[in-house]
C-alpha positions as CSV (number, residue, x, y, z in Angstrom):
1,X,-4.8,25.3,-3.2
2,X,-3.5,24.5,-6.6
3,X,-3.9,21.2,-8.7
4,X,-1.5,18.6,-10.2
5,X,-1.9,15.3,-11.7
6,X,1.1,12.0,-12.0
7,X,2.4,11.6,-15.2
8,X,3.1,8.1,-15.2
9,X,-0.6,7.3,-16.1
10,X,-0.4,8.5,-19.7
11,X,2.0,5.7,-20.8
12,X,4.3,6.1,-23.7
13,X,2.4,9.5,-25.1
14,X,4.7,12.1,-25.7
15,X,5.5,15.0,-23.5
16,X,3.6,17.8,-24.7
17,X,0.2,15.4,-25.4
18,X,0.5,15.1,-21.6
19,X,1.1,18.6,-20.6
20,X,-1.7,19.2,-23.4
21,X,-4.2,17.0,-21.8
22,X,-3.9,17.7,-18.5
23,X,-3.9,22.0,-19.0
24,X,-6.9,20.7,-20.6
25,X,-8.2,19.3,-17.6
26,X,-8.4,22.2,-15.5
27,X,-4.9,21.2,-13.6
28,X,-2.0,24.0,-12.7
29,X,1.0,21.5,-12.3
30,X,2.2,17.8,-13.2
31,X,4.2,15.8,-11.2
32,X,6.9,14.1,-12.7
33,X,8.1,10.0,-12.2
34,X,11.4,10.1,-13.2
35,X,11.9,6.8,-14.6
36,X,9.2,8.2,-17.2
37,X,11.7,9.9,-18.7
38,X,14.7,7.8,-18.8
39,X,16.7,5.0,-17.2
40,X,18.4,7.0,-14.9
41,X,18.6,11.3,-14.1
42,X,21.8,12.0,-15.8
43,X,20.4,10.1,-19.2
44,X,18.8,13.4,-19.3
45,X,20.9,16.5,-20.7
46,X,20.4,20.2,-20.0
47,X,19.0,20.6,-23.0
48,X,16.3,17.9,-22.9
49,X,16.0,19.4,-19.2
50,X,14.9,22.9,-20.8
51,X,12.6,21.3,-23.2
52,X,10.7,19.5,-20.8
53,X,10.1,22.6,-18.2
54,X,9.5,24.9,-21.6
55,X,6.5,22.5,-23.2
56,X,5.0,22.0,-19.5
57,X,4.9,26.2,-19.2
58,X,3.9,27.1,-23.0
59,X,0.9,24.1,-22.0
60,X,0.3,26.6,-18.6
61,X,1.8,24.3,-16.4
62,X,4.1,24.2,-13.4
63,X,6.5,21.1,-12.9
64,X,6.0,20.9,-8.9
65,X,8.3,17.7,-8.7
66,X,9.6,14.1,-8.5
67,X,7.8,11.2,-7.3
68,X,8.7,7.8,-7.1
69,X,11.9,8.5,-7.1
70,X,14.2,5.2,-7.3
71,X,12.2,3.1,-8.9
72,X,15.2,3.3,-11.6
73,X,17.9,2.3,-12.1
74,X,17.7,-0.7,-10.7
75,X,19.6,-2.0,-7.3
76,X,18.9,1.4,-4.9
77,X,18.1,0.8,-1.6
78,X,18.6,4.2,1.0
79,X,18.2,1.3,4.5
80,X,20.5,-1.7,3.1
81,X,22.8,-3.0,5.6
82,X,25.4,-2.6,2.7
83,X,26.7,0.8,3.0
84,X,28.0,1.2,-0.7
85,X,24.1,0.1,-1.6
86,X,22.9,3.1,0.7
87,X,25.6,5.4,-0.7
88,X,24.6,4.9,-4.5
89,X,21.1,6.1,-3.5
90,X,22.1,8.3,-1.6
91,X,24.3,10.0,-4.5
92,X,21.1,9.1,-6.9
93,X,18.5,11.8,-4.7
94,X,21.3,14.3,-4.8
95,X,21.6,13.5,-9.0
96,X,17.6,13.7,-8.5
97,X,17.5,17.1,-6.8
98,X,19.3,18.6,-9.3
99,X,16.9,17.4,-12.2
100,X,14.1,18.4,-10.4
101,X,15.3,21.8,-9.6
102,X,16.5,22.2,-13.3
103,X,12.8,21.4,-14.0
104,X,11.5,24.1,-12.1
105,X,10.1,21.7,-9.6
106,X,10.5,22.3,-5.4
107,X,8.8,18.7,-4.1
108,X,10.9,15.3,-4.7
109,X,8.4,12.7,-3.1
110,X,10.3,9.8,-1.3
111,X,7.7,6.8,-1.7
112,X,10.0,3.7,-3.4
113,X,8.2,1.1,-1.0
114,X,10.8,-0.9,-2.6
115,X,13.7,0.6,-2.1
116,X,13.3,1.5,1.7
117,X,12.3,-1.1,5.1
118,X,13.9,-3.9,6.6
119,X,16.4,-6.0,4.3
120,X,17.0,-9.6,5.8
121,X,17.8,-9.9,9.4
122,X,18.7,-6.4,9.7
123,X,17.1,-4.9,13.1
124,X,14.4,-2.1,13.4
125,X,16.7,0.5,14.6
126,X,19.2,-0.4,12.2
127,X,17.2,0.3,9.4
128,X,16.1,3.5,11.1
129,X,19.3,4.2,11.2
130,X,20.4,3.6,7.7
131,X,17.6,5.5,6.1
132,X,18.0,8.8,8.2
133,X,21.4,8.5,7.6
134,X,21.0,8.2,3.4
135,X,18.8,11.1,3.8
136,X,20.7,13.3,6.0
137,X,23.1,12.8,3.7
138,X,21.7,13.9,0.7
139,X,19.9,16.8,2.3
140,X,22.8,19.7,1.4
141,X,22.6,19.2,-2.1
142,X,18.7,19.2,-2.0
143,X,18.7,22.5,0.0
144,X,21.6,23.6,-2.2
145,X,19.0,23.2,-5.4
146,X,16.2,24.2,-3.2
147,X,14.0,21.6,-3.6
148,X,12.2,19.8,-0.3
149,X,12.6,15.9,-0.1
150,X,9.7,14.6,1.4
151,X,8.8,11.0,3.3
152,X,5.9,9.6,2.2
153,X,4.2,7.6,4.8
154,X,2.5,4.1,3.3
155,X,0.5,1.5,4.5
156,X,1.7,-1.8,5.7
157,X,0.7,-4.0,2.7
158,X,3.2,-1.7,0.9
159,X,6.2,-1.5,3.6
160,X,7.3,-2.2,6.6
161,X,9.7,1.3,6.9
162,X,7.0,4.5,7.7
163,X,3.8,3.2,7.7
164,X,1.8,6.2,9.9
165,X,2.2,9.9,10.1
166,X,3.2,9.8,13.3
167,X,6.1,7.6,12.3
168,X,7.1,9.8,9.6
169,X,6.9,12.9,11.7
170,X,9.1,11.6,14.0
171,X,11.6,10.8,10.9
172,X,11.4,14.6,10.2
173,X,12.0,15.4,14.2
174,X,15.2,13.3,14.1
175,X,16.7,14.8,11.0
176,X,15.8,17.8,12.1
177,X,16.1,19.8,8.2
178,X,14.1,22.4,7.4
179,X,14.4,20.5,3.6
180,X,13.4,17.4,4.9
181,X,9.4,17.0,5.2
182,X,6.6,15.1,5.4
183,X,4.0,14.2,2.3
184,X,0.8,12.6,3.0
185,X,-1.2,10.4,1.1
186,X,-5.0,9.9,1.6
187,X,-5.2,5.9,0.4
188,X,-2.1,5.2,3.0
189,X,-3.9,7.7,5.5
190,X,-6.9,6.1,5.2
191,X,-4.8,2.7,6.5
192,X,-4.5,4.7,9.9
193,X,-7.7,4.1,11.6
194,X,-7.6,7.6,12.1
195,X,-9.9,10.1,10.4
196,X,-8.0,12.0,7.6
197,X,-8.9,15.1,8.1
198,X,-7.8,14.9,11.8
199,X,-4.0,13.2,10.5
200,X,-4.1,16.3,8.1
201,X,-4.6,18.6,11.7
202,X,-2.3,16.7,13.7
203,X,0.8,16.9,11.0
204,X,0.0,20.8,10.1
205,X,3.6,21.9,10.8
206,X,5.6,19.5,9.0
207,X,3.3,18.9,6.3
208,X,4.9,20.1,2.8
209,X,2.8,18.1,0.2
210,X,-0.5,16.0,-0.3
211,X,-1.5,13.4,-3.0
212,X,-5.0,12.4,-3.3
213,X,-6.3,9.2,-4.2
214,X,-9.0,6.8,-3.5
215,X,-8.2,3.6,-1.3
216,X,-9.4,1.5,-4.0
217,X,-6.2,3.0,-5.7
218,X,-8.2,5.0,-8.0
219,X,-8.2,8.3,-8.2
220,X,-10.3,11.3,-5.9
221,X,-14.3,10.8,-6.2
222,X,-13.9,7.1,-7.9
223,X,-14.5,5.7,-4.8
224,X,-16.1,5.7,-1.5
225,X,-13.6,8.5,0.1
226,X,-15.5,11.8,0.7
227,X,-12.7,14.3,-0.1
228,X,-15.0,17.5,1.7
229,X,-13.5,17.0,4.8
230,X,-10.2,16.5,3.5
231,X,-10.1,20.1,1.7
232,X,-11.7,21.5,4.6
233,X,-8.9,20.3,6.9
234,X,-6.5,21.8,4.9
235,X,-8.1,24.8,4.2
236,X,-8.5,25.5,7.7
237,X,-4.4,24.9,8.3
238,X,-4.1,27.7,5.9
239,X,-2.4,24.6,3.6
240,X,-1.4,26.6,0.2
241,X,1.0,23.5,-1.9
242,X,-0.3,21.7,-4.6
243,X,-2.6,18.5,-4.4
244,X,-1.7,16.1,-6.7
245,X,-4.2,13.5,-7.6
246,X,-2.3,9.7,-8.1
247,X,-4.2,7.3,-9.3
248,X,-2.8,3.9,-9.2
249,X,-5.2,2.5,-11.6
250,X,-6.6,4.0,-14.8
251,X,-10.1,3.2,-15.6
252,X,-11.0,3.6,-18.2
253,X,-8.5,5.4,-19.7
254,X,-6.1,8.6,-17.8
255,X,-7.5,11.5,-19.6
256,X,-11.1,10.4,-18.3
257,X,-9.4,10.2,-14.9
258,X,-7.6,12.7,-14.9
259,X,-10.6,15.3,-15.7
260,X,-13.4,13.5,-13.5
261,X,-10.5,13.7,-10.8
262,X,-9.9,17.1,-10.8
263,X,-14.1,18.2,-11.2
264,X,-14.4,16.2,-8.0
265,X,-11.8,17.7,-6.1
266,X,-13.2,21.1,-7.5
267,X,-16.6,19.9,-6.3
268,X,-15.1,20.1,-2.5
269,X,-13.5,22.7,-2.3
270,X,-15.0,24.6,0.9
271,X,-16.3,28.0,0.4
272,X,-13.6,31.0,1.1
């Protein structure tokens, strides 16, 4: 099991002071928010594109990905009853796919509580509809590039659209793409009711990717969440993809999280 840490935490510092702080750290990867970098993913030429993936690898560091992936621009939706509103985001993961492959990276984490769920009156299974749809329909480009796009399930206070593992399993069953996976997170897992480690079990098969986070939205070990049982599970699934830790608040400062994140997570490791 390998290491990676958000970017978006770091704020306006520049590229490499990231990639510098977090090899640093101890991590092997970063995970990238897209709207870090720009308004939109073709703001971003193929030479800024090189740039980026070269200072993360001369730091010792793998891109691994995307996450929140349409908070920007503004106005994407992949379940709005409008079809020309779903096909824009559809075309936006495809433009996605392709910077995150160009980056080196293989995850693009689909999260955007936003920008997913019911819109209006629109039904249930419409929305279901819509949103399997929108991905299906990006999914050739993003096995062209290949890169996995991953459903991110979240709790309830976040969305109404995927709010259990089981639910987002059963998204990955109907599309039925071997590009199309599940990501879980342990603050929305820990929503379930259900032990984490036994969610971890249950969704061995589909399971591509794993952030880690406290439900108090800080990051792993600044909280009550005991994260042995958690590596354990995954150990014992033979789980060997990164495990990014995404804080969602920054006390007191990233680099600080970022280090005592990763010397936790370190910490729990189970024995080989």
């Amino acid at each position: 099991m390998r290491f990676a840490f958000c970017n978006e935490g770091f704020g306006e510092r520049s590229w490499q002071a990231v990639c510098s702080a977090l090899a640093a750290a101890g991590y092997d990867g970063v995970e990238i928010a897209p709207f870090t970098l720009a308004e939109t993913a073709q703001d971003i030429s193929a030479n800024e594109r090189e740039d980026l993936r070269a200072t993360a690898r001369d730091a010792g560091l793998e891109i691994i990905g995307l996450h929140w992936l349409l908070v920007k621009p503004e106005g994407l939706h992949v379940s709005h009853p409008d079809a020309k509103v779903r096909g824009r985001a559809r075309d936006y993961l495809c433009h996605l796919a392709d910077l995150c492959a160009d980056l080196g990276g293989r995850i693009m984490v689909f999260g955007s509580p936003k920008q997913r769920g019911r819109v209006a009156d629109a039904s249930t299974d419409d929305t279901w509809r819509w949103a399997a749809e929108t991905f299906s329909g990006a999914l050739p480009t993003v096995a062209e590039r290949g890169v996995a796009l991953c459903i991110e399930p979240l709790g309830t206070e976040e969305t109404d659209f995927i709010t259990t593992a089981a639910e987002g399993r059963r998204l990955v069953e109907e599309i039925g793409h071997p590009n199309f996976r599940l990501i879980l997170d342990v603050k929305a897992m820990s929503s379930e009711g259900t032990p984490v480690a036994d969610i971890i079990r249950e969704q061995r098969d589909v399971l591509a990717h794993v952030h880690a986070n406290d439900p108090n939205r800080q990051g792993p070990g600044f909280g009550d969440m005991d994260f042995h049982p958690i590596l354990k599970a995954l150990r014992e699934i033979g789980y060997d993809g990164y495990i990014s830790a995404e804080p969602f608040e920054f006390l007191p400062d990233a680099d600080t999280v970022a280090r005592q994140s990763i010397r936790y997570l370190q910490e729990c490791l189970p024995e080989q």
